[in-house]
SEDREN-752292 format. One record per residue: residue in three letters; y, z, x of N, C-alpha, C, O, CB in turn. Coordinates in pm, whole numbers, plus 50000, padded with zeros to 5 digits. Each point is the difference from the previous one (the first is absolute). Glycine has a CB too. Layout:
% residues N
ALAYZXYZXYZXYZXYZX/...
//
This chain:
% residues 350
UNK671454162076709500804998250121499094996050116498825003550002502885013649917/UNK498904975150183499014992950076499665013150082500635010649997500244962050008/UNK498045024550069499695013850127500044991050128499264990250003498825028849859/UNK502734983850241499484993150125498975007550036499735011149956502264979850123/UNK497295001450025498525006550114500525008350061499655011649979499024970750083/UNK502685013850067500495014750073499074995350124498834996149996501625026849788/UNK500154978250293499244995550115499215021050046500535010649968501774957850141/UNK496295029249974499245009650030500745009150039500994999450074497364989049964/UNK500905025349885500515013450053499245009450003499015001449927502724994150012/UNK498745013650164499325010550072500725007249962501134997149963497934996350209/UNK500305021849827500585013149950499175011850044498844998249963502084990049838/UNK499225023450264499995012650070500585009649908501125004950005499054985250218/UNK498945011849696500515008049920499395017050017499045005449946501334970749902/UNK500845030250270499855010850044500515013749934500684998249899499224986150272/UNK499965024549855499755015949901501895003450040500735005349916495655008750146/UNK504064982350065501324998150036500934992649975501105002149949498045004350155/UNK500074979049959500414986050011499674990149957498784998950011501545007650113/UNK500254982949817499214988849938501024988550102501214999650026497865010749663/UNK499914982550344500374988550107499464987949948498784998649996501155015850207/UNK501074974349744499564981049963500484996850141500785004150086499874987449615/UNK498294997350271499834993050061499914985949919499265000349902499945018550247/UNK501704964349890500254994549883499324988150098500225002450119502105009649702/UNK497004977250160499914988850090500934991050021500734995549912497465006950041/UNK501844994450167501334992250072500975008550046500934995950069498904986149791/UNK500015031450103501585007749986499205012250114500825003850084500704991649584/UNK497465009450344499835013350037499995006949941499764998349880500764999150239/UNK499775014349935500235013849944501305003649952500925003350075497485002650067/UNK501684993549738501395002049926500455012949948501195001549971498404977549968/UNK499555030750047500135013949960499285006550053498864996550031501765000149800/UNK500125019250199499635008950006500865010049951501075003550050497684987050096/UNK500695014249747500685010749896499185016149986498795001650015501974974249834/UNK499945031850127499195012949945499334998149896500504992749913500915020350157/UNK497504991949911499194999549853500595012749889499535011249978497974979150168/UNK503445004349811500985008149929501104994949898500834991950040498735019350158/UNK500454994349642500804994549890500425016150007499565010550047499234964549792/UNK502325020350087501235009249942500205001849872501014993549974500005000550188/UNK498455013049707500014997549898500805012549919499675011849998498264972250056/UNK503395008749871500325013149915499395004149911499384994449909502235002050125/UNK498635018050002499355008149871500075002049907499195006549934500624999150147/UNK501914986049855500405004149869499714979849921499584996349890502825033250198/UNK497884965949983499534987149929498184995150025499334995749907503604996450138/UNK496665009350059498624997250055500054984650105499154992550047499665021049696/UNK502994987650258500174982750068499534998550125499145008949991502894986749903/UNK497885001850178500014991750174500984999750056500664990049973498074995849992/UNK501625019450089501225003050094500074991450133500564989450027499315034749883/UNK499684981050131499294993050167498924998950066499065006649957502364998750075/UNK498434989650045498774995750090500035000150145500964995950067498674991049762/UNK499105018850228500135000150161501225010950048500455009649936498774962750073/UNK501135023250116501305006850052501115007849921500325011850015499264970950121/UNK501055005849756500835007549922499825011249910500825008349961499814973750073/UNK497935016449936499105009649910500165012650037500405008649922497974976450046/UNK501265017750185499775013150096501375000250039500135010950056497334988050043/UNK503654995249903500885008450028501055006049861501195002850019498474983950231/UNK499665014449615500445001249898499235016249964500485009149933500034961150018/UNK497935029350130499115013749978501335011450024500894999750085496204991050031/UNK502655019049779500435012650042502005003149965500685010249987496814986450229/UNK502854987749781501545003250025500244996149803501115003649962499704986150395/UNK498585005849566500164998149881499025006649906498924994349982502124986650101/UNK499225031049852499245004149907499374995049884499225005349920501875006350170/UNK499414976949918499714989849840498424987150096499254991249958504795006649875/UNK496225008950306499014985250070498555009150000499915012250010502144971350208/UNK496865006849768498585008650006499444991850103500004988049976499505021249772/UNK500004994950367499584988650147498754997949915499615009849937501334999850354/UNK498334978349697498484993849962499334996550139500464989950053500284998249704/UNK498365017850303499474989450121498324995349896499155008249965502175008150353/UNK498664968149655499074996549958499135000350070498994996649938501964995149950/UNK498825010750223498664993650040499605015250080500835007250056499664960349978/UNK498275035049957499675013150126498674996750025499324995449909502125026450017/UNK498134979950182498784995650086499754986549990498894996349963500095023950011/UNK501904971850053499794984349985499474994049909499294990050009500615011050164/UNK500605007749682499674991949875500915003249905500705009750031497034989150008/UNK502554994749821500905002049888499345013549950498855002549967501854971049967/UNK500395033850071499575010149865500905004149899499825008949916498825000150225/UNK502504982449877500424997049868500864983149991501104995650032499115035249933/UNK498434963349969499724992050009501314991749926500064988450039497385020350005/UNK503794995849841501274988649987501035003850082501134996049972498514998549798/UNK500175013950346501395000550053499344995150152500794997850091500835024549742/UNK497124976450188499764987050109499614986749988499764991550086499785024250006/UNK500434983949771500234985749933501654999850009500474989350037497215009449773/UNK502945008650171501714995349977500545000350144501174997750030499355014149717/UNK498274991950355500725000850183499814983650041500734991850057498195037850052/UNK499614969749829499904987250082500114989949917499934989750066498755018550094/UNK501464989449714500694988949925501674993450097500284988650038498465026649687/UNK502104999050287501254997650051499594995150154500444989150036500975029649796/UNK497894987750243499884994050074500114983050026500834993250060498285028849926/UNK499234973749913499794987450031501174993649958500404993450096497255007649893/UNK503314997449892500914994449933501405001650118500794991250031497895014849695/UNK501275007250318501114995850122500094996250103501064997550057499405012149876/UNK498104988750128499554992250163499524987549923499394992450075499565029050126/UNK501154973849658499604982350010501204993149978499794988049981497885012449918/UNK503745003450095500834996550000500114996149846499645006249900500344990450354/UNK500934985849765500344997049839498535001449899500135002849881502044977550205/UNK496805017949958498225001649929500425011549925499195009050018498754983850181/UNK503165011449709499425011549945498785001949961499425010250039502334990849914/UNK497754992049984498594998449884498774996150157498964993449990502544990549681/UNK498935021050428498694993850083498115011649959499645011349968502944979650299/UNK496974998049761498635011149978499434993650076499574989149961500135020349822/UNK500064995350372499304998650121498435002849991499335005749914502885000650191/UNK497524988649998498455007150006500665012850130500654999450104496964973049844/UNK501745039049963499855010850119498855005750027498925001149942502985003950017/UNK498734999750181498865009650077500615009850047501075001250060497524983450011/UNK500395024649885500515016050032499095009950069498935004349957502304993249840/UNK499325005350305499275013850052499205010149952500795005649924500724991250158/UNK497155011149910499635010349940499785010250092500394998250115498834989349719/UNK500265022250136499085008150074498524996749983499374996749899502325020250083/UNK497834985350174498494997049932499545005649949498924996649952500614995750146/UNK501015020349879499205009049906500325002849828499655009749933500165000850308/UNK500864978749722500865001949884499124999649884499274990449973502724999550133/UNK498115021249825498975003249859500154987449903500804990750001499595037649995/UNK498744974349937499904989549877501285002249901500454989849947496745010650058/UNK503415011449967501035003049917501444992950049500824994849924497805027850020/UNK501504978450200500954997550047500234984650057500974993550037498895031249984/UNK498744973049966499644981850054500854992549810500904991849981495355010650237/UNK502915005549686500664994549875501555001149961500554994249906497245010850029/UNK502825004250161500975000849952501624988950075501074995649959497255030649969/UNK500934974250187500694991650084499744983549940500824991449969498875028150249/UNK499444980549782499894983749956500454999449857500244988049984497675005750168/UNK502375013149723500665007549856501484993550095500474988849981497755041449881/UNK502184977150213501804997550055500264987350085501014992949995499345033450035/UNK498624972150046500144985450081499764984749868500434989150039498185026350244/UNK500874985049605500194992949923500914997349871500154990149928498145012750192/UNK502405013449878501145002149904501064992250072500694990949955498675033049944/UNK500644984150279501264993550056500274984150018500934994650059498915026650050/UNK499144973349829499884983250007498994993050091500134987849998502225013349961/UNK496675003650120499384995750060499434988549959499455001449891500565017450179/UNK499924969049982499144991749964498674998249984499414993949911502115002250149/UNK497875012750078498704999450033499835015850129500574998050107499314967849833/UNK499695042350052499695008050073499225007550099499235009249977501654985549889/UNK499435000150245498665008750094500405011250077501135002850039497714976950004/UNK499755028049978500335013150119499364998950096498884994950006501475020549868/UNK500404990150232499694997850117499755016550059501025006849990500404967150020/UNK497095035150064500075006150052501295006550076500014993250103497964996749852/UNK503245020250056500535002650107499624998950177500794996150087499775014949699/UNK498084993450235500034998450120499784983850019500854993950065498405031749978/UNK499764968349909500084988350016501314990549999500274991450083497675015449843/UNK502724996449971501394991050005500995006150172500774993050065499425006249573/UNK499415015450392500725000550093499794997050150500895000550085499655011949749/UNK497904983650193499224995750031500524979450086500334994450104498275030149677/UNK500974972550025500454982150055501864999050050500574992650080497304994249682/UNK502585022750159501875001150012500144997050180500464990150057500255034649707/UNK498804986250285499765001950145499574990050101500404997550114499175021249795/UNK499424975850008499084982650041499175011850097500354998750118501674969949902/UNK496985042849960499415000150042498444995549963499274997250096502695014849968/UNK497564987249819498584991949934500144989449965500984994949946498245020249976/UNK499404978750119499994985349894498944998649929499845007749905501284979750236/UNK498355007249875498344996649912498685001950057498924996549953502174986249954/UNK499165023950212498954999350114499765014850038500835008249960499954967950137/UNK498165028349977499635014149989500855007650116499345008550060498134985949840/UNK503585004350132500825004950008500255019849913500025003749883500414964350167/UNK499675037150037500335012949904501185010950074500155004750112497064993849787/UNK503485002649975501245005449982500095014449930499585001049884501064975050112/UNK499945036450077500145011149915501504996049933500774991450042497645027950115/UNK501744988549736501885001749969499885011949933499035002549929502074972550025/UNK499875033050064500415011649945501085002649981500645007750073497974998049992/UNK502004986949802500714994649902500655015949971499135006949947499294968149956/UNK502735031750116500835015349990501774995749905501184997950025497455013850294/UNK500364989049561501525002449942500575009149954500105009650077499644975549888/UNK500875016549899500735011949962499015011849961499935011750038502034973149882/UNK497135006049971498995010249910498795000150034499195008649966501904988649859/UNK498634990250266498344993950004499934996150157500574989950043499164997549681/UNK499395022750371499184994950083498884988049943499235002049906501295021650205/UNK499564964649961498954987649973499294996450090500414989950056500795001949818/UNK497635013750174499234994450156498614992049930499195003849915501555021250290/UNK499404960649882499424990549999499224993650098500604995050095500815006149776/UNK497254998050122499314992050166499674989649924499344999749896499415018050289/UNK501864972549884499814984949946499364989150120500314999550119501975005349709/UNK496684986550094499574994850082499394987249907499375003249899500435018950277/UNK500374963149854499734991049960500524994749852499564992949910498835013650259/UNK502645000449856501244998049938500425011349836500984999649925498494971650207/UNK499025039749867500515004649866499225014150097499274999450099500854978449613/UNK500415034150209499415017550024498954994650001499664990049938501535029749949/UNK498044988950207498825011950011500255009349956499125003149920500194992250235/UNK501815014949853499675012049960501575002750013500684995250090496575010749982/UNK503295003149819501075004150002500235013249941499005005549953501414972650062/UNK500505026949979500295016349966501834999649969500834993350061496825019750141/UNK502574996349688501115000749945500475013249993499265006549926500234974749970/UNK501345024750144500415013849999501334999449933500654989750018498085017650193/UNK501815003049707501045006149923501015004950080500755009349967497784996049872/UNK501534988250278501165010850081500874990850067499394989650022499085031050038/UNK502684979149981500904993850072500795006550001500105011049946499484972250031/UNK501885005150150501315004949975500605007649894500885007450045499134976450063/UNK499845017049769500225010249922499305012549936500095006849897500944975650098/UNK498425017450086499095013850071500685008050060500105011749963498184977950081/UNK502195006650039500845003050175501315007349895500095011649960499314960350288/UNK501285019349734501595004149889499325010249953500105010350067501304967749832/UNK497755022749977499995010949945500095016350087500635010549984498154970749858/UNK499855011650288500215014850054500845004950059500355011349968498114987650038/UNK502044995850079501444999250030501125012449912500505011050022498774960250022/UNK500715021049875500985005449841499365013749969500655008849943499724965449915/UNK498315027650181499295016649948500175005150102500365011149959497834986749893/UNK501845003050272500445006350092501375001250007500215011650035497974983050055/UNK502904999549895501465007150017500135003849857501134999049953500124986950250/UNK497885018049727500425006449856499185010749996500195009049918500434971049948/UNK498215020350234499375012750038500275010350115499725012050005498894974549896/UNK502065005150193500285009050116501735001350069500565007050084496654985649964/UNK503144997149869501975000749994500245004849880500835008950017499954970450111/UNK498955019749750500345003549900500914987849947500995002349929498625022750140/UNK500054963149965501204983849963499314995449912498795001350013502224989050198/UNK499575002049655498904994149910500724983750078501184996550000498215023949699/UNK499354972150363500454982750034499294989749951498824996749993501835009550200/UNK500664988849766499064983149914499334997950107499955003750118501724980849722/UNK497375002350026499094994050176500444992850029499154993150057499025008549944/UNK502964992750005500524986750032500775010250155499604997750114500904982249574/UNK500375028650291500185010750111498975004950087500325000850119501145005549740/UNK497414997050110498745002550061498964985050064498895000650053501365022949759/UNK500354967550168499794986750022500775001750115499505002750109500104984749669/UNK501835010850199500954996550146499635012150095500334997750117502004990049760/UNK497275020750109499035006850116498725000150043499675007950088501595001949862/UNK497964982650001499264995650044500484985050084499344995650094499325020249725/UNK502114980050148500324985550035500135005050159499294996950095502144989949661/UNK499935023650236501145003450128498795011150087500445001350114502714998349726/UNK496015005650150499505006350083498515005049997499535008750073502744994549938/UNK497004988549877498634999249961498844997850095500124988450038500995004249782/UNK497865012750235499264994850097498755010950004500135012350003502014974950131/UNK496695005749866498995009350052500175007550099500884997850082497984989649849/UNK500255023850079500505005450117499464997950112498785001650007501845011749876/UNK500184982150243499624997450124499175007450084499685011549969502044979750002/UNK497885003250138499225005450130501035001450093500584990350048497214998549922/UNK502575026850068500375002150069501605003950028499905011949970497964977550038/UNK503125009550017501275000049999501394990849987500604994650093497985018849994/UNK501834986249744500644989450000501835004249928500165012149992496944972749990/UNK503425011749999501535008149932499784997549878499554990649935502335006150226/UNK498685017349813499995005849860501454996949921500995007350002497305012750089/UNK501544964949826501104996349867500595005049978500105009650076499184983849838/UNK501655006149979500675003449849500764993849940501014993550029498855022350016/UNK499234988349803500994990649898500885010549922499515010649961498644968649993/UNK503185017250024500465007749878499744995049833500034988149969501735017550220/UNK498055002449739499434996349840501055009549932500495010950030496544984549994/UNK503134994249854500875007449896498865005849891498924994649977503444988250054/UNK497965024949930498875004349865501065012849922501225000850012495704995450142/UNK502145013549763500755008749887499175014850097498884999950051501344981049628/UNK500665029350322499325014849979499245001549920500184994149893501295014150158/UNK497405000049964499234999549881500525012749921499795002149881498064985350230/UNK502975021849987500715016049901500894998349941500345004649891499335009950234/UNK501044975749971501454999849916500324987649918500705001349900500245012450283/UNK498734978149842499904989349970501224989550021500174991249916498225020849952/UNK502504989250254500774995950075499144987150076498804997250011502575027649994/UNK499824969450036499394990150112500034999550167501054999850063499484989149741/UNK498115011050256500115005950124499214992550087498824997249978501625023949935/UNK500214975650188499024993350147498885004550089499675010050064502224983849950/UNK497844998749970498575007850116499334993150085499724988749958499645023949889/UNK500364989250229500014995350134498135002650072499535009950058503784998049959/UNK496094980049951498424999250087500294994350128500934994350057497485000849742/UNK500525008550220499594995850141499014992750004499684998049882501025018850198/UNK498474976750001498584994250035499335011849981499264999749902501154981750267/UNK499595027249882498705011749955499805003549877498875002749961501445007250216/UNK500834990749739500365001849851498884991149936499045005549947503734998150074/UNK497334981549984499934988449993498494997749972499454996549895502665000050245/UNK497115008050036499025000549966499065006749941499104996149926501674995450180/UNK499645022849947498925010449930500354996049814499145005149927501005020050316/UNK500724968649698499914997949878498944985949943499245001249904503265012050121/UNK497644974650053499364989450035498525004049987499384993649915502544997850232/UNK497165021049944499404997650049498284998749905499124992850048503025016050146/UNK497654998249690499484998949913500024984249937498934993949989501505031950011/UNK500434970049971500244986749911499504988850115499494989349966502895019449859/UNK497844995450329499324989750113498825001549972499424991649931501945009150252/UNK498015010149863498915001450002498884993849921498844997850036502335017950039/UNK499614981149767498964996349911500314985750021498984994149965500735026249859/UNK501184971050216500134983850057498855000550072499054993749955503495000750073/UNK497325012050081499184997550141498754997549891499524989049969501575029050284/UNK498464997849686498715001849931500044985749913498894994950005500985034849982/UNK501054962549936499704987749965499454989150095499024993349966502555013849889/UNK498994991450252499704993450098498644999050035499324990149976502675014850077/UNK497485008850022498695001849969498844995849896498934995050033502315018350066/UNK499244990149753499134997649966499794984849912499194997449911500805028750131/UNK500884966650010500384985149997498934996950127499224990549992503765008449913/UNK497035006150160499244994250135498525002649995499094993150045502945011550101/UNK497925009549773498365001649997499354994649932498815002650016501345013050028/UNK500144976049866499104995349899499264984850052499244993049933502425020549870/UNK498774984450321499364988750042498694997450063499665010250060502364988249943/UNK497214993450006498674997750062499645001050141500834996250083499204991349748/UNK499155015950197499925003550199500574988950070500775000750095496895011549916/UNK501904977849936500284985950080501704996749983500574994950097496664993949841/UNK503525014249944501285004450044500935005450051501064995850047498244999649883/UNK499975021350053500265010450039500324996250180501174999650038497315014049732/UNK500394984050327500204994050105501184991050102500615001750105497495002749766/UNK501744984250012501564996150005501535000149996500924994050054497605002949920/UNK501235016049907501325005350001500785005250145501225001649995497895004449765/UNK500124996850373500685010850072500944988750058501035004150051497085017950003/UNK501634960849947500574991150074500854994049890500784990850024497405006150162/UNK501695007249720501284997449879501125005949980501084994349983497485001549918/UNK501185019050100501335008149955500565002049891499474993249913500885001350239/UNK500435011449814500504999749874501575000149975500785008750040497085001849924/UNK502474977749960501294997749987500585005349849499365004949907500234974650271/UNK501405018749829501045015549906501354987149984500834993850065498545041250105/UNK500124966949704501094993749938501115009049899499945011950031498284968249992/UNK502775017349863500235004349892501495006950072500384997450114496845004849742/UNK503435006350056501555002350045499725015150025501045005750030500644975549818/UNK497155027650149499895010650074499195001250115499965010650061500574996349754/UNK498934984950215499424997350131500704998950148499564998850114499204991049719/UNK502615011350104500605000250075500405014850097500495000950113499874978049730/UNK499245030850068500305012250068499465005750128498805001650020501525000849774/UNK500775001150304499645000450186498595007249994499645008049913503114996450214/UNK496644991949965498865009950061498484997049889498885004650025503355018350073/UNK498124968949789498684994749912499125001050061499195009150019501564977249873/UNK499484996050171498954995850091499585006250081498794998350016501794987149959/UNK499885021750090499345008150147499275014949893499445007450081503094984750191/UNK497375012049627499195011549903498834991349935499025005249948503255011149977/UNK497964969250083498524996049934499024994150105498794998249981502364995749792/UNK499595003450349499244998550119499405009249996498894999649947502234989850172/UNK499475024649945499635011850010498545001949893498854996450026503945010650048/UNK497674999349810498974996949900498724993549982498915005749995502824996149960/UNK498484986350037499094986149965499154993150126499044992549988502925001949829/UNK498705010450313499074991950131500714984149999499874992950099497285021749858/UNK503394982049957500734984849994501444997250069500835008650028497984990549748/UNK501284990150241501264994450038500664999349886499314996949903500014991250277/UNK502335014749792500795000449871501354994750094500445002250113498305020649697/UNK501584969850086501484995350008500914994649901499364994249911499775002550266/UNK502005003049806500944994849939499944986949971500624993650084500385021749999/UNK498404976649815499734984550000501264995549901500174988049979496825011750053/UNK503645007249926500854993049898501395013749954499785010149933497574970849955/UNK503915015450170500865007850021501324999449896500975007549992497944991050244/UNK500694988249679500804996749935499625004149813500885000549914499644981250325/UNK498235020549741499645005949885499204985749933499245001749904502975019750077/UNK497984966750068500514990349886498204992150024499524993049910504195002550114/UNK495815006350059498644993750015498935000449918498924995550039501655007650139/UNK499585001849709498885000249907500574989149898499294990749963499795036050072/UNK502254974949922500734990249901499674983950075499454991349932502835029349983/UNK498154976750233500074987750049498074995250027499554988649986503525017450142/UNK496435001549896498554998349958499394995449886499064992150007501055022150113/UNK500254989149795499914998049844500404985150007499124991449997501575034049890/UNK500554971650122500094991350022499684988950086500184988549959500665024649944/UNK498674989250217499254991450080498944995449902499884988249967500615023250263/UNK498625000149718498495000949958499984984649862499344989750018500265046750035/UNK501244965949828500624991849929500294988650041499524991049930501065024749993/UNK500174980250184500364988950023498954991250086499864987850008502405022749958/UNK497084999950092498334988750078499114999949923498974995050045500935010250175/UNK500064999249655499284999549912500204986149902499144991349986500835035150055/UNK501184973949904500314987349944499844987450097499524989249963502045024149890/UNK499004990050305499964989350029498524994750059499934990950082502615013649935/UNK496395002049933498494998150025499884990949861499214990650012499845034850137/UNK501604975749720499704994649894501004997949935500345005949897497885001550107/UNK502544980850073501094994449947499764992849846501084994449980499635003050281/UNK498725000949661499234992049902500315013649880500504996749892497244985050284/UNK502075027149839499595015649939501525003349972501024994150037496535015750117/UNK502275001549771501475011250033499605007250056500835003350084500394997649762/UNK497485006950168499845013850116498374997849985499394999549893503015022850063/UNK497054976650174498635009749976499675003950137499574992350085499334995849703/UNK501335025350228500035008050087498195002550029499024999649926503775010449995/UNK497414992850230498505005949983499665011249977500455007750085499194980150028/UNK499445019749767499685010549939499975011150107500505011249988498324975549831/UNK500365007450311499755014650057501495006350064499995011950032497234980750037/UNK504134998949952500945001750040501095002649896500865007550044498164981450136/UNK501195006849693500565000349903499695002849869498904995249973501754994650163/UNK499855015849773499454998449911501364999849862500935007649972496555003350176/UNK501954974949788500744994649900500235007149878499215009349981500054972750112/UNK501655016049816499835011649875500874989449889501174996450009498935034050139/UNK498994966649759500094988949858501215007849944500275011650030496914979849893/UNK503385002250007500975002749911499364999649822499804990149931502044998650285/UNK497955026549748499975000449850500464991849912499855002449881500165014650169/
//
């Protein structure tokens, strides 16, 4: 059967979220990183959105999240996320096999580097490259180019703090931490099951963090509330409960703490002559938990740096990727890809 090429694609393949990005088209998805699989056949049920709203209400459904810390770890049911993907953002191309590029962590082990590129070539890839996270979120932004220019990013997603000092277009020095937005949920969820007595999904412990989540401030500010549905843990009835911002944070405040400590030690590993520079750089915060109030003003605090919100939409590491890809080819129109090593790095097909 013939294969089309598939015009270039980008992919963010997050511990939450997986975000394409298709050329010509943009950004075409953003889905949960989530299959639905019954337990009595082993079939596929759903994907993304419909997946998570199937958790919990069907006893025959088993939730799969393939991916955790920004890599496959079970490697055919994120081959079966992003196969559907590419086949449903290339339109009539069923059979397309694109060249992709995909997001990593910079810190991504050798086990998990093999396993991702194992699923990015099952799912049809033509040709495959990775692109650093901070760096892709970095060019997404159009803040680096090829010149000594230097850029912090501190890349905050679900599972994986990613801090990056980039300068002349690839790391100096980067640092990867195990903690994110789903950090926060969990604790969240151990505190009203430790001190209300409520057992709450995290998807419930999510919408409170959403509705009233925030470091804690300087000084005097009004005190929230969210209402949450969850279970008694005695009776096992269903019962509401009601946080506040103080709730919120004192649960938060451990799982922050170790972001910041990523931050930090993303920053220390650099050379005096960088080190210097950084105080007129700052540090920008990307990813879909970076978003939480009062961040920036705790890593100021912290770090001696300027911090801010550089990317509010989540999507700047995926559209980076794609920038990176497409000035790449168009440096070597003659070629199919040859990226420059210290910025990219290519991966052969077995």
């Amino acid at each position: 059967m013939w294969d089309y090429a598939g015009r270039d694609t980008a992919i963010d393949l997050g511990s939450a979220t997986v975000r394409m990005h298709v050329k010509g088209r943009g950004v075409v998805c953003r889905e949960p990183s989530l299959l639905a699989r019954s337990r009595r056949t082993g079939r596929i049920l759903a994907l993304g959105a419909p997946a998570r709203l199937m958790a919990g209400r069907d006893p025959d459904v088993k939730l799969i999240r393939p991916v955790r810390e920004g890599a496959p770890t079970e490697t055919d049911e994120a081959e079966y996320l992003m196969r559907h993907l590419v086949r449903t953002h290339h339109g009539r191309h069923y059979m397309a096999r694109p060249r992709l590029v995909m997001t990593v962590p910079s810190g991504m082990t050798s086990v998990h580097y093999r396993a991702l590129q194992f699923s990015a070539y099952q799912a049809g890839a033509r040709r495959l490259t990775l692109v650093p996270t901070p760096i892709a979120a970095a060019v997404g932004m159009g803040m680096i180019e090829a010149g000594p220019e230097i850029a912090v990013i501190a890349d905050i997603g679900a599972e994986v703090t990613d801090v990056g000092v980039i300068a002349f277009g690839g790391l100096v020095t980067s640092h990867t931490a195990h903690v994110g937005g789903a950090s926060l949920d969990r604790a969240i969820a151990a505190l009203a099951r430790r001190e209300h007595g409520v057992s709450l999904s995290l998807t419930a412990a999510e919408s409170a963090k959403i509705a009233v989540g925030a470091v804690p401030p300087v000084g005097r500010h009004p005190v929230r509330q969210a209402i949450v549905e969850g279970r008694d843990v005695e009776s096992g009835l269903p019962r509401r409960l009601v946080l506040t911002t103080t709730d919120v944070q004192r649960a938060i405040e451990g799982p922050v703490a170790k972001i910041v400590d990523a931050v930090r030690a993303g920053l220390g590993g650099c050379t005096p002559e960088i080190s210097g520079e950084l105080l007129s750089v700052g540090v920008t915060l990307t990813g879909g938990s970076a978003r939480l109030p009062g961040l920036e003003r705790l890593i100021r605090e912290r770090t001696g740096l300027s911090a801010w919100l550089g990317d509010d939409t989540g999507d700047a590491a995926v559209i980076g990727a794609a920038d990176v890809v497409r000035n790449a080819a168009a440096r070597h129109p003659s070629r199919d890809l040859t990226p420059r090593p210290h910025l990219l790095t290519t991966v052969p097909q077995y």
